[in-house]
C-alpha positions as CSV (number, residue, x, y, z in Angstrom):
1,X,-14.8,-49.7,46.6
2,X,-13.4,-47.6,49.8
3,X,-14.9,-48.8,52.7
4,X,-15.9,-46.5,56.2
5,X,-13.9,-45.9,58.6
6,X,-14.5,-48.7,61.7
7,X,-15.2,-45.6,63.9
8,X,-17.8,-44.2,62.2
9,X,-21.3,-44.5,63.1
10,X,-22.8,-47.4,63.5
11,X,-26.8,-47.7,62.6
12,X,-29.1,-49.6,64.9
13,X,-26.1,-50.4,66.9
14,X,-26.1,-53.2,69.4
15,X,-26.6,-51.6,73.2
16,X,-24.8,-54.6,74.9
17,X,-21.8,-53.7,72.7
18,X,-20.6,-50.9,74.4
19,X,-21.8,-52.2,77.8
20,X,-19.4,-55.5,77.8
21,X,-17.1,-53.4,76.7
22,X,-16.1,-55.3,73.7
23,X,-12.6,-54.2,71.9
24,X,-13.1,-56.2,68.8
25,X,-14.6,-54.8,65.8
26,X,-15.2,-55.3,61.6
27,X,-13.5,-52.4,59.7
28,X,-13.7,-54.0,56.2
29,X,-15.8,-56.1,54.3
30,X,-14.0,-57.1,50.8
31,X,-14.7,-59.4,48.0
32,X,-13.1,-61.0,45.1
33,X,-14.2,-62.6,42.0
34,X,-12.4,-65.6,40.5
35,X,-12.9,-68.7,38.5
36,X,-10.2,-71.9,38.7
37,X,-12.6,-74.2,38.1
38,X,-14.6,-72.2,35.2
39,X,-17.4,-70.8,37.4
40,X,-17.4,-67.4,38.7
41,X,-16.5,-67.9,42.6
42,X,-17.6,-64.7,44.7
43,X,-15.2,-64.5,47.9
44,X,-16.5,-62.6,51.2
45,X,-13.3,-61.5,53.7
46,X,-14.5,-60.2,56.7
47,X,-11.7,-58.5,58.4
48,X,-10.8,-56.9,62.0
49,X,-9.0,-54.9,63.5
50,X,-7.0,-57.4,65.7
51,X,-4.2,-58.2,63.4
52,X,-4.5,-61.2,60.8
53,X,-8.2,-62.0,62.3
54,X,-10.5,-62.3,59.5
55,X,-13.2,-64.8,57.7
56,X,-13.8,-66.3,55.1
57,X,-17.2,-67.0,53.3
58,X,-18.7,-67.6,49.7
59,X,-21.2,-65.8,48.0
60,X,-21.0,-67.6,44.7
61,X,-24.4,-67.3,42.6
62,X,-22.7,-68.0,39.3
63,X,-25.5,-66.9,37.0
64,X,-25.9,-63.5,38.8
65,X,-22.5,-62.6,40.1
66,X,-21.9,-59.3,39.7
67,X,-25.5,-58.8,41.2
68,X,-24.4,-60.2,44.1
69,X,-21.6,-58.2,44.8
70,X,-23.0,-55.2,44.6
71,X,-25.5,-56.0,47.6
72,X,-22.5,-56.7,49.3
73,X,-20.2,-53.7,48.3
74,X,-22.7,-51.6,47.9
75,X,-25.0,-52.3,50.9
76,X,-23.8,-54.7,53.5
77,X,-20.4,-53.8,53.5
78,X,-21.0,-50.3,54.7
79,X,-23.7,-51.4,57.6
80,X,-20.7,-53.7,59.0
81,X,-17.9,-52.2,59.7
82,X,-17.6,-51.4,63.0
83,X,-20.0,-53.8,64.7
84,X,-18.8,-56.4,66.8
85,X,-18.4,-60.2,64.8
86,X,-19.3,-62.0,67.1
87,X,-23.2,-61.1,67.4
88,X,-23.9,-63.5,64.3
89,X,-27.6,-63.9,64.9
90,X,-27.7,-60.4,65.7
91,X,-25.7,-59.1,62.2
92,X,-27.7,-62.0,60.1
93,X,-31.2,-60.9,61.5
94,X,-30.6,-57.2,61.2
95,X,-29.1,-57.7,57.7
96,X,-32.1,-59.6,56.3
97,X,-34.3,-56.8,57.7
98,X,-32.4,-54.1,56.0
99,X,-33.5,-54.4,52.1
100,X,-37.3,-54.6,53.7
101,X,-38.1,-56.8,50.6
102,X,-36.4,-59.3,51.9
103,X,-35.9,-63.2,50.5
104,X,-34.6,-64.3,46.8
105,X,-31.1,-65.7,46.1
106,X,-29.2,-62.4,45.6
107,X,-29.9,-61.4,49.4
108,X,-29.8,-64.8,50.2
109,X,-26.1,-65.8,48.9
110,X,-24.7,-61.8,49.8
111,X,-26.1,-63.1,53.7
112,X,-24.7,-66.0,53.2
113,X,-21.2,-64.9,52.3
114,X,-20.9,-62.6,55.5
115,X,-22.5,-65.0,57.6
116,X,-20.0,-68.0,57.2
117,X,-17.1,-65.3,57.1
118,X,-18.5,-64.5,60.7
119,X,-18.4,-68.6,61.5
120,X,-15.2,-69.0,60.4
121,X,-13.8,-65.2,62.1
122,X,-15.8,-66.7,65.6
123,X,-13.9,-70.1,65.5
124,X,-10.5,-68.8,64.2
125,X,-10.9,-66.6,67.7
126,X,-11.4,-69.2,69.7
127,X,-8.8,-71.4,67.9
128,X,-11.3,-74.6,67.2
129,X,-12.1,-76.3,64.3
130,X,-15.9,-74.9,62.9
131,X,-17.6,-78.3,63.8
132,X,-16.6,-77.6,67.5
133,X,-19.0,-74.7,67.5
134,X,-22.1,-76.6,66.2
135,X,-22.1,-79.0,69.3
136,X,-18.8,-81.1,68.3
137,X,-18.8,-84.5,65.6
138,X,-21.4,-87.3,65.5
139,X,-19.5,-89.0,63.0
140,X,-16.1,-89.6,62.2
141,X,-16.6,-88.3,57.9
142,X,-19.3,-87.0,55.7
143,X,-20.7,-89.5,53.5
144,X,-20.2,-88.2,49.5
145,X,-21.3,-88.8,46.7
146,X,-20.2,-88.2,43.3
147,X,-21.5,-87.9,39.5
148,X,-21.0,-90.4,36.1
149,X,-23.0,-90.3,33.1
150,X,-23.0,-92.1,29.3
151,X,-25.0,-92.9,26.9
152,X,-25.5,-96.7,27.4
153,X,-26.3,-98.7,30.3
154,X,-22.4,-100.7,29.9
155,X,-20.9,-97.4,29.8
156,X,-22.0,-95.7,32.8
157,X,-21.9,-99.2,34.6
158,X,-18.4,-99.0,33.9
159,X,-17.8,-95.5,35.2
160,X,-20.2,-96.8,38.7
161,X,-17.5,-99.3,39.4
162,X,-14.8,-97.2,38.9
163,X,-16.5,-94.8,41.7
164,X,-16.8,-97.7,43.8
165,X,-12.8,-98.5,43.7
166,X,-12.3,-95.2,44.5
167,X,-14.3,-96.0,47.8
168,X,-17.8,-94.1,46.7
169,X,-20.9,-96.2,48.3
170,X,-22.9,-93.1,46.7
171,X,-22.9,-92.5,42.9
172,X,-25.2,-90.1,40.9
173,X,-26.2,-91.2,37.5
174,X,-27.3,-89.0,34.8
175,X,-28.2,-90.6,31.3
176,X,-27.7,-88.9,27.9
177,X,-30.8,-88.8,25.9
178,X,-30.2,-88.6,21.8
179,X,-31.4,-85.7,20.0
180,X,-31.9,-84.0,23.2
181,X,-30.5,-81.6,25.6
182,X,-30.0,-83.7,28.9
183,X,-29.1,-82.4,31.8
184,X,-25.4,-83.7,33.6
185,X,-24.8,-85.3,30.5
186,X,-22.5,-84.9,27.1
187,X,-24.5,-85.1,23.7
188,X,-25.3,-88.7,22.8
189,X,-23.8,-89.4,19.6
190,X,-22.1,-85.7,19.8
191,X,-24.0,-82.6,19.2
192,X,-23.1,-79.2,16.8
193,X,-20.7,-77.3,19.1
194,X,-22.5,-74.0,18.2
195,X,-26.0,-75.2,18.9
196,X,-24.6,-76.1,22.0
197,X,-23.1,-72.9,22.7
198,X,-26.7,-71.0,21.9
199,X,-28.7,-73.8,23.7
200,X,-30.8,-74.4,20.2
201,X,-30.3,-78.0,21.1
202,X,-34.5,-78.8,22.7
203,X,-35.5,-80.9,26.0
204,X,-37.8,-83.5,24.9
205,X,-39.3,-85.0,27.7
206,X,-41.4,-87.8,26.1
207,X,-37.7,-89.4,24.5
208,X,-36.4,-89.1,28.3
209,X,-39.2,-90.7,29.9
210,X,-38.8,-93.7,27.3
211,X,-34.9,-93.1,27.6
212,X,-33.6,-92.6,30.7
213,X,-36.1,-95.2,33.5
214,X,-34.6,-98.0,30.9
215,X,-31.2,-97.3,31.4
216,X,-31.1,-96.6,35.1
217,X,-32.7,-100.2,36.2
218,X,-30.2,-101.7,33.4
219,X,-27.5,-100.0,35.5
220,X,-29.0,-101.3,38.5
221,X,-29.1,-105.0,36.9
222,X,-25.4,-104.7,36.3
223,X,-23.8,-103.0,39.7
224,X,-25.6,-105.1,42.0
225,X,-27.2,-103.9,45.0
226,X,-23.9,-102.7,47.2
227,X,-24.0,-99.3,45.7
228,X,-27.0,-96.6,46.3
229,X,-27.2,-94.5,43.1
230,X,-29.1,-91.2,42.6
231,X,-30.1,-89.2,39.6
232,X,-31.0,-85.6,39.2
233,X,-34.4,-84.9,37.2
234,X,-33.3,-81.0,37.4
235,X,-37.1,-79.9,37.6
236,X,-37.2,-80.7,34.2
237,X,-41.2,-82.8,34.6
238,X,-44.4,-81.6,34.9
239,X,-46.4,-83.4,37.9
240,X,-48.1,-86.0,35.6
241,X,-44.6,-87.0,33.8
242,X,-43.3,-86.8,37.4
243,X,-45.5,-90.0,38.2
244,X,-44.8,-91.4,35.1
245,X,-40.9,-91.2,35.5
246,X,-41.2,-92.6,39.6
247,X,-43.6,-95.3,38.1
248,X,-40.6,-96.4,35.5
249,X,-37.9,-96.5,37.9
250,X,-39.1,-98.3,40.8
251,X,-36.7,-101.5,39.9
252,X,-33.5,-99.1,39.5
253,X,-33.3,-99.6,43.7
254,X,-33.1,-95.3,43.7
255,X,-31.3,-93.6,46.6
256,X,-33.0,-90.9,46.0
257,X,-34.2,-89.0,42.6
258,X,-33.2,-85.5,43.1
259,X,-35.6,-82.2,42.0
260,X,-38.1,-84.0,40.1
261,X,-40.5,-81.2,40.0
262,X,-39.3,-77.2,39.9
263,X,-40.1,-75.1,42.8
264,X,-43.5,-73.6,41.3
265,X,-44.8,-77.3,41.5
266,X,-43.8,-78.2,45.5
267,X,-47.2,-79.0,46.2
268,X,-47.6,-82.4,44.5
269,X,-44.5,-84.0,46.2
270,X,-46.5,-84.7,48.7
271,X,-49.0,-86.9,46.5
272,X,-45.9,-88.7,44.8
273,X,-44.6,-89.5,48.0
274,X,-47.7,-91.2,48.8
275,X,-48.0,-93.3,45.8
276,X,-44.4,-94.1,45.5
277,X,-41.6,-95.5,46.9
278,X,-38.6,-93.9,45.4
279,X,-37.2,-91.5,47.8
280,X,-37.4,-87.7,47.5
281,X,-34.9,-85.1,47.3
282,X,-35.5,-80.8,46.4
283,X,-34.1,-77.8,47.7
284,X,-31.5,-76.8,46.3
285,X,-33.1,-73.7,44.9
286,X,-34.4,-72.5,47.5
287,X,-33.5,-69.2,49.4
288,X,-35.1,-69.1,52.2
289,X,-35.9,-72.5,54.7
290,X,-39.6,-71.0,54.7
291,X,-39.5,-72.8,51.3
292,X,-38.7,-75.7,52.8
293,X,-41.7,-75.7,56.1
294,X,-44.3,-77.2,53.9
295,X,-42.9,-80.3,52.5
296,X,-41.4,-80.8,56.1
297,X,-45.0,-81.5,57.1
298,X,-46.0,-85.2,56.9
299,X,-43.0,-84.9,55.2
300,X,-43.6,-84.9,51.3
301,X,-40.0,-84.6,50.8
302,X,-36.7,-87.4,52.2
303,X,-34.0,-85.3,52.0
304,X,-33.6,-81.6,51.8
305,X,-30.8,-80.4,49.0
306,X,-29.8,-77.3,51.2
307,X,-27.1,-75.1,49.2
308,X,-25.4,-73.2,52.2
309,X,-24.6,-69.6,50.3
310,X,-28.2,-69.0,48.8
311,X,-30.2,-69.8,52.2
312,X,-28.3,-66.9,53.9
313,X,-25.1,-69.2,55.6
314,X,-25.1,-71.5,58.4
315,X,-27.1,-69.7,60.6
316,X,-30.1,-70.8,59.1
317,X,-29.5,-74.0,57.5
318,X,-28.5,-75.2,60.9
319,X,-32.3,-74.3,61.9
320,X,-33.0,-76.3,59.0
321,X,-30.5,-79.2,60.1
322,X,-32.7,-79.0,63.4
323,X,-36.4,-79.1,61.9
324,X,-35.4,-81.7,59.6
325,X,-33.5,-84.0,62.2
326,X,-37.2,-83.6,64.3
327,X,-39.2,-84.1,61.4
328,X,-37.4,-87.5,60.1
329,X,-36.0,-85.4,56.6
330,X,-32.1,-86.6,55.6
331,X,-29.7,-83.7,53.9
332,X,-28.3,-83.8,51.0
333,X,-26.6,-80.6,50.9
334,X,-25.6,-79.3,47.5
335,X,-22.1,-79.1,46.5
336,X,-20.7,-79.4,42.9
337,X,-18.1,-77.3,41.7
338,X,-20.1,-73.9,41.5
339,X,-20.0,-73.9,45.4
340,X,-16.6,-73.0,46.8
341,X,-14.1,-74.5,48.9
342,X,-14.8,-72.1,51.7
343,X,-18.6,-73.2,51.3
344,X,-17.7,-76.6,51.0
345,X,-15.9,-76.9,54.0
346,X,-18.9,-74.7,55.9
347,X,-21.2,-77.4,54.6
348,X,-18.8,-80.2,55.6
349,X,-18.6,-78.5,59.1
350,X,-22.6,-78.7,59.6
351,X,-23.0,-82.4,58.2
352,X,-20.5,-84.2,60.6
353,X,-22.6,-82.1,63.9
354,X,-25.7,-82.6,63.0
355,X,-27.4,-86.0,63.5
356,X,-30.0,-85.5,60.2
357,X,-27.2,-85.9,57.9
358,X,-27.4,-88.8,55.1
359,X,-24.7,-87.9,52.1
360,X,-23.0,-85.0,50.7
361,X,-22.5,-84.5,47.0
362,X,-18.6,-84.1,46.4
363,X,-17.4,-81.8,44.0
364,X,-13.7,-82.9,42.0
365,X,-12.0,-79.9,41.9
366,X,-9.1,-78.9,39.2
367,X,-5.9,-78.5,40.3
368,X,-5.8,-74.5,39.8
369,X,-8.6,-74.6,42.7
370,X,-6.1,-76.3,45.0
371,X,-3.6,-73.0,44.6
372,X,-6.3,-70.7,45.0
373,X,-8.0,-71.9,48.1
374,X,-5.4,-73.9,50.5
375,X,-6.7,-76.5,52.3
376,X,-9.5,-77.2,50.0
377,X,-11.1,-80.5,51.3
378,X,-11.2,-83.4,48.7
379,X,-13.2,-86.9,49.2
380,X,-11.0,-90.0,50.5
381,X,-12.7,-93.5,50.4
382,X,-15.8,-92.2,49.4
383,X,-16.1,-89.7,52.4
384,X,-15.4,-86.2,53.2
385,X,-13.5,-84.9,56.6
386,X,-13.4,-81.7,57.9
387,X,-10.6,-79.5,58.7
388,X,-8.9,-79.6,62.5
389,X,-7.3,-76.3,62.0
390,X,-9.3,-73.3,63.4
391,X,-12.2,-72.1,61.2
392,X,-13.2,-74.0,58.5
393,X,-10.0,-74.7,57.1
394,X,-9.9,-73.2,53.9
395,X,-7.6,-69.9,53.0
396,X,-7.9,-67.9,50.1
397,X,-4.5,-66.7,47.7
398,X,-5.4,-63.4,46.6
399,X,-2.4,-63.4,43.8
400,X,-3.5,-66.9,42.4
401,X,-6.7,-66.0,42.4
402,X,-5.9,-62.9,40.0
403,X,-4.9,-65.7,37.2
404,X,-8.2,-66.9,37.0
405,X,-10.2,-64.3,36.1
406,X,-14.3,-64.9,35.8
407,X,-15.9,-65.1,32.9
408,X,-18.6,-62.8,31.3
409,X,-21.9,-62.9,32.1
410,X,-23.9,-65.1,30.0
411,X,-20.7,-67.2,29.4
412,X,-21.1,-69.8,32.5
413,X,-25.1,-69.1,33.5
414,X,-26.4,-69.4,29.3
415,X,-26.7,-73.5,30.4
416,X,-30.0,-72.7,32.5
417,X,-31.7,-71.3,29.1
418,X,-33.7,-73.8,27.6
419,X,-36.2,-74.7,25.0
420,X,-38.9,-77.4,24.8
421,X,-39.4,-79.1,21.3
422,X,-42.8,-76.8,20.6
423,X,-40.1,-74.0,21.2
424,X,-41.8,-72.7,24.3
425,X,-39.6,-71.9,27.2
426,X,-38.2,-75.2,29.7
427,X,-36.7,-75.3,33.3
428,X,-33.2,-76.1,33.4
């Protein structure tokens, strides 16, 4: 859509603008849909008018896109232009405030898309990588970690050591359970490509509690102990089976077991924490770090799964970063393929300056991603680095990205509908 002119008026304008006399403004807010990798990616370019200033950002929601990009087109775009970019806290605060219901993932990922479009503008201006903003590096790399799955303990064994000659100390495992929809997993024994396609395929969650405990501490009794492996539950227990499954996988020597209960169940981590050892990990799904305050107390939780775009940008999941470093809490920020290159590199930018960082997880792009976003930032020996060049690092090909084109709703999001075996509705 057309956006204002930079001169028009500006509402609840900044008084200190005018006062400091600042030159630089926002005259456009654009964004672009695309999908190299599959998944809809939702691009945020915050431009200027000082020529070939602009930033970058990621908006991605992929199972409510188009949503999305209305709040931005429609909404945000038009409050921007003309205010000064560099009042981030100012532009993020005042932007929340605006849809006066505020919260939920849509606001939160259109926020978040602006907001690390405004990190990445600020840096570029002041020609220094993003990290340099956040206080400078306390380590060298990120940390990553990436994902294998099978069917048998041998199998996925197999694929664990592979990981580890790549240089991986960090490998999720996800377990395929037969006759049942698993998540991060292909069919066992193959599966009725339609049934797939509709998600008529149930979650039975008395196979996978006799399944999947078994085969992760036979994976652990063939890699050894020089390898920390994780596995993703994906809020797919009810509290009781949640004890159940911690109580079975004690011996698999867990780095942490990742969103073993669903958001609407957050009050009983803190009782599983006390009765078990196996560390903690949730958060992903959350949308606003308020979420997150609760099981930050005692904590009930080890490491918060913070996904950058849906909690509104950096500006607060740094806050986060904070709290958790204080209250003793690891991240574990999200990352597969569904989050960006821009917000990858974002992430990576907050993990190496801030000292409550324990591993990153470390999407493998396709090659079409590589064209699309130069200077996309892919693992080496296990570890991620961030960029050196100003900003975050990561451009965006307009041209490319108009041969990829995203796909219809209901196409990439119909994965998150699912059925239990009584037929009644299941998280994902």
């Amino acid at each position: 859509m057309a956006q204002p002119d930079a001169r028009s008026d500006v509402l609840a304008p900044a008084p200190w603008v005018e006062e400091r006399g600042a030159k630089i403004r926002i005259t456009a807010v654009r964004t672009f849909l695309t999908a190299p990798h599959g998944c809809p990616h939702l691009i945020v370019r915050v431009e200027t008018n000082e020529p070939g200033l602009y930033g970058l950002g990621c908006a991605s929601d992929p199972q409510r896109t188009l949503a999305v990009r209305s709040v931005l087109d429609d909404y945000l775009a038009p409050m921007l232009v003309g205010r000064d970019p560099d009042d981030i806290e100012d532009i993020h605060r005042l932007m929340l405030n605006s849809a006066y219901w505020r919260g939920g993932s849509l606001t939160g990922n259109a926020l978040g898309g602006v907001d690390v479009a405004l990190w990445d503008l600020k840096a570029k201006r002041l020609g220094a990588p993003l990290y340099s903003l956040f206080g400078g590096r306390v380590r060298s790399r990120a940390d990553a970690y990436t994902h294998v799955d099978g069917a048998e303990a041998a199998e996925i064994a197999d694929k664990v050591t592979a990981a580890r000659e790549l240089g991986y100390r960090h490998v999720r495992v996800q377990a395929a359970v037969p006759g049942s929809d698993t998540y991060g997993t292909k069919a066992a024994g193959g599966a009725d490509p339609r049934a797939a396609r509709l998600r008529s395929v149930p979650w039975d969650s008395a196979a996978y509690l006799r399944t999947v405990p078994r085969i992760l501490t036979e994976v652990r009794a063939l890699v050894g102990d020089e390898v920390e492996l994780l596995h993703d539950v994906h809020e797919r227990l009810d509290p009781r089976q949640a004890r159940d499954f911690l109580r079975r996988v004690e011996d698999a020597g867990l780095y942490f077991v990742e969103d073993l209960l669903a958001p609407e169940d957050a009050a009983h981590f803190a009782g599983l924490r006390a009765h078990s050892p196996v560390p903690l990990a949730v958060g992903e799904l959350f949308s606003d770090i308020g979420q997150f305050l609760p099981l930050l107390e005692g904590p009930a939780i080890d490491f918060a799964r913070i996904r950058v775009p849906t909690l509104g940008g950096l500006t607060p999941a740094r806050k986060l970063a904070v709290l958790c470093e204080l209250r003793g809490v690891r991240l574990a920020p999200h990352g597969p393929a569904d989050v960006s290159p821009v917000a990858q590199a974002a992430t990576i930018a907050m993990d190496i300056s801030s000292h409550a960082f324990g591993v990153q997880e470390a999407a493998v792009f396709r090659p079409p991603v590589h064209e699309v976003f130069p200077g996309t930032i892919t693992a080496a020996g296990g570890s991620l680095a961030p960029s050196e060049t100003p900003g975050h690092g990561v451009d965006f090909d307009e041209a490319a990205a108009r041969r990829h084109p995203v796909p219809e709703p209901l196409e990439h999001d119909r994965w998150a509908m699912l059925r239990n075996t009584d037929g009644s509705v299941q998280r994902p």
